[in-house]
C-alpha positions in Angstrom: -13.9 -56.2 25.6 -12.1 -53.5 27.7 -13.4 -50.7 29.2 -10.9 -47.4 29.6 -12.1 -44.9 32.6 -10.7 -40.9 32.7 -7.6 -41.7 35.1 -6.9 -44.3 32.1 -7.5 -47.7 34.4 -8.8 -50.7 31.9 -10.7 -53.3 33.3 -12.4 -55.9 31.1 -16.2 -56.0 30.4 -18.6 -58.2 28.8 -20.3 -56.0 27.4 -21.4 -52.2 27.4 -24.9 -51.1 26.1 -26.4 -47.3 26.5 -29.9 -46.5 26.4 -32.7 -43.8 27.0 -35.1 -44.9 29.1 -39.1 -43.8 28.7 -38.6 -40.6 31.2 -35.5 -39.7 29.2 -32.5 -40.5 31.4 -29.7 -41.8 29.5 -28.0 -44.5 30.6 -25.2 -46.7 30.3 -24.8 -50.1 31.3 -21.8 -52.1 31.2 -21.6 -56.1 32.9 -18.0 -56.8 34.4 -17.1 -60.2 36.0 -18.0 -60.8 39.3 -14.6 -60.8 40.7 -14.2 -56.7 39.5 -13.3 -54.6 42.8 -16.8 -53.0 43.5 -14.9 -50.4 45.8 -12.2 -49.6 42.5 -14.4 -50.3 39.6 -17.2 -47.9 41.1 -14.3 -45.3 42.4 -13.1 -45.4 38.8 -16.9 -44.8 36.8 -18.5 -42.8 39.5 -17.7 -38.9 37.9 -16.0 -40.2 35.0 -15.9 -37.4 32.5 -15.1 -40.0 29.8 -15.2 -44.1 29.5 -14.1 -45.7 26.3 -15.2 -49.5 25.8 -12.5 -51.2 23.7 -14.2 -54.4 21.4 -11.7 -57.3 20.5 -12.1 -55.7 17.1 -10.1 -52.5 18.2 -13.6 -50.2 17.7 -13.5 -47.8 20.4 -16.4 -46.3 21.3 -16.6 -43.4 23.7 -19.4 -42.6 26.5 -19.3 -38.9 28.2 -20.6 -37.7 31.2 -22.4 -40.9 32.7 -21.0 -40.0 36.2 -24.5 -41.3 38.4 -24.5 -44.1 39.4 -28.3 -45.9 39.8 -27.7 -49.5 40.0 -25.4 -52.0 40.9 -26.4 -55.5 40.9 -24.3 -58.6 41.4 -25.6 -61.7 39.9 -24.2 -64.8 41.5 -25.0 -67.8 39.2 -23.1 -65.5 36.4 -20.8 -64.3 38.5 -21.3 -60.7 37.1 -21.6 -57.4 38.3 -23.7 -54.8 36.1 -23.3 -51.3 37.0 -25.8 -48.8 35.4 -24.8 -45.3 35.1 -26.7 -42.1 34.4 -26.0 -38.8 32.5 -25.1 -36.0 35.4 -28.0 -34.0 35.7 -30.5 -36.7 34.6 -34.1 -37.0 35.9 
């Protein structure tokens, strides 16, 4: 899976998955590989107006206005980095 930021930058993904949490904040959460460049990948997705995840399938889905970001955790036996972002203006 690819993921396709605003500027037009791909970077690959394992996999992207949006929610709502129980307070109502939408989010969007996408796992990269651990060797991703946290300062570009995070430059990139941080006030995004638009990313587009790419399947191996050719479905293109696309995610607007997740431009918070609220987590970023790196998970070393993985070797994966999974950024959480949140709708502007979210609670």
């Amino acid at each position: 899976m690819q993921i396709v930021t605003s500027s037009g930058k791909t970077f690959e993904a394992a996999w992207v998955l949006d929610t709502t949490t129980r307070h109502g904040a939408q989010q969007l959460t996408i796992q990269l590989p651990g060797t991703t460049d946290l300062s570009e990948i995070t430059g990139e997705l941080v006030g995004a107006e638009q990313i587009i995840s790419i399947k191996e399938t050719g479905v293109r889905t696309i995610y607007e206005g997740y431009t918070l970001l609220s987590s970023l955790i790196y998970t070393p036996d993985r070797n994966a980095l999974r950024l959480t972002l949140e709708r502007g203006g979210a609670a």
